[in-house]
C-alpha positions as semicolon CSV with decimal commas, in nm:
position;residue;x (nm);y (nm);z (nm)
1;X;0,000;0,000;0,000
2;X;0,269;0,247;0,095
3;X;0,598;0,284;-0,059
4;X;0,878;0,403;0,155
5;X;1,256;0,429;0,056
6;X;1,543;0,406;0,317
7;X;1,783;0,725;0,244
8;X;2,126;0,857;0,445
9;X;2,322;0,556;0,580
10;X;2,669;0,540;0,500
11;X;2,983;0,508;0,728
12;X;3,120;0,641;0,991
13;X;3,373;0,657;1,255
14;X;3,276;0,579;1,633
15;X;3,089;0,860;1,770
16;X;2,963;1,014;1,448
17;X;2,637;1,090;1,328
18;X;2,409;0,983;1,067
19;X;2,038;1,132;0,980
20;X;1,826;0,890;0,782
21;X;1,546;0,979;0,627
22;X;1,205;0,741;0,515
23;X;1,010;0,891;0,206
24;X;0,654;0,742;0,172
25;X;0,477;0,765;-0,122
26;X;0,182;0,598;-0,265
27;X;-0,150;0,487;-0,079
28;X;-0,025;0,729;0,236
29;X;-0,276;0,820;0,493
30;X;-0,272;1,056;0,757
31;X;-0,280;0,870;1,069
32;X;-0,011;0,626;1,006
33;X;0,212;0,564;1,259
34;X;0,647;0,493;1,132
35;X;0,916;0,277;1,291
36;X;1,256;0,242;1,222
37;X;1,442;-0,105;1,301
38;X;1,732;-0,272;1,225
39;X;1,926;-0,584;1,154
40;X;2,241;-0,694;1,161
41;X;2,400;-0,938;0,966
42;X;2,343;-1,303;1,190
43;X;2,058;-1,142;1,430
44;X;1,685;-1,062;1,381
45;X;1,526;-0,746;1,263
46;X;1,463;-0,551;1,618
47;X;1,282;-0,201;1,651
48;X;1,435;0,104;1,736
49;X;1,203;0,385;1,748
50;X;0,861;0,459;1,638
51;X;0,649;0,787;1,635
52;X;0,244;0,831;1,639
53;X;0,113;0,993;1,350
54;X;0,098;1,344;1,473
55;X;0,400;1,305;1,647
56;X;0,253;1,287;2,018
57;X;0,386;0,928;2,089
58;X;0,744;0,850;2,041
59;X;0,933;0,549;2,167
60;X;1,334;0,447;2,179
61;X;1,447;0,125;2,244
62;X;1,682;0,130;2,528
63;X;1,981;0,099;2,349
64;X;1,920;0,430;2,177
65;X;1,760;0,643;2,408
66;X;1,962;0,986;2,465
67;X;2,157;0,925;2,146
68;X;1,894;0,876;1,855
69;X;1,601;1,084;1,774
70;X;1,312;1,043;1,536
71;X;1,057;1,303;1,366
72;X;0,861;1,313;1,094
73;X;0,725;1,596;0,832
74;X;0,401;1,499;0,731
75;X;0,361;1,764;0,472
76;X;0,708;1,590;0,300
77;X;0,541;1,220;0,420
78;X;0,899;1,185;0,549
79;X;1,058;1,031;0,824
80;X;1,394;1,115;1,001
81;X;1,633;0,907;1,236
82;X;1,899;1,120;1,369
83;X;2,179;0,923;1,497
84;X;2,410;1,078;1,734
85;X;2,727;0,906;1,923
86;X;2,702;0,640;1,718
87;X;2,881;0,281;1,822
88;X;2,991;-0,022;1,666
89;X;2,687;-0,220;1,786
90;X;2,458;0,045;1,591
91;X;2,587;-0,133;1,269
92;X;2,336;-0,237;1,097
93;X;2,096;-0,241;0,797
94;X;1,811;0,029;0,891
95;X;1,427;-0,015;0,824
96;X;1,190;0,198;0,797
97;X;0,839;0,066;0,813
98;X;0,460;0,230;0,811
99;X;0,146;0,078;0,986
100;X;-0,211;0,070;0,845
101;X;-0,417;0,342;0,837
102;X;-0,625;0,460;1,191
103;X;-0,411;0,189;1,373
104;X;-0,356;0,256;1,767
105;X;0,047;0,327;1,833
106;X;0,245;0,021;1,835
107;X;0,581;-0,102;1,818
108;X;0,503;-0,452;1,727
109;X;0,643;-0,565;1,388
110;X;0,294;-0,728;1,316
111;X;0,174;-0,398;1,312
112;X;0,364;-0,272;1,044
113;X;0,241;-0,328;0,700
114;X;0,459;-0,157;0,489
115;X;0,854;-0,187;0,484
116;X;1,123;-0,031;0,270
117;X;1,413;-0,220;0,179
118;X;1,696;-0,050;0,425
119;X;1,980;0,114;0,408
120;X;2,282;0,029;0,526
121;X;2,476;0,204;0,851
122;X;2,835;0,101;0,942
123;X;2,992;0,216;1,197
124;X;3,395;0,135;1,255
125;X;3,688;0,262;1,472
């Protein structure tokens, strides 16, 4: 229904930053709430942060909180994942995925319909 496109990995040194950003296009609806996740090469995909529609609900997993923050511009239908103090463990291909329309807020995978195909974030001493 929605297509969304991974943009702004790359690599970069320990403690560097990275801003990726999640165009939707397509079937896009106004109350859809985004994710990013991430998977690294041996492990499953895990979630990292998500935020409401309107922006009123975010969540971090742990292992991010204080160092990555996400927004969105609904009038671009984008979504952003700055990435600050980055560390080896944050390599990773990134995710960004959209749930269905008038959904409640959720960070469950299952409730995420529509994934882009990542982009890749490598982070090295």
């Amino acid at each position: 229904q929605v297509q969304l496109v991974e943009s702004g990995g790359g690599s970069v040194q320990v403690g560097g930053s990275l801003r990726l950003s999640c165009a939707a296009s397509g079937r896009t609806f106004s109350r859809i709430h985004m994710g990013w996740f991430r998977q690294a090469p041996g492990k499953e995909r895990e979630p990292v942060s998500a935020i409401s529609w309107n922006g009123d609900n975010i969540w971090y997993a742990a292992f991010v909180k204080g160092r990555f923050t996400i927004s969105r511009d609904n009038a671009k239908n984008t979504v952003y994942l700055q990435m600050n103090r980055l560390a080896l463990e944050d390599t990773a291909v990134y995710y960004c995925a959209a749930t269905r329309d008038g959904s409640d807020f959720d960070i469950r995978p299952s409730q995420y319909d529509s994934w882009g195909r990542g982009t890749q974030v490598t982070v090295s001493s």
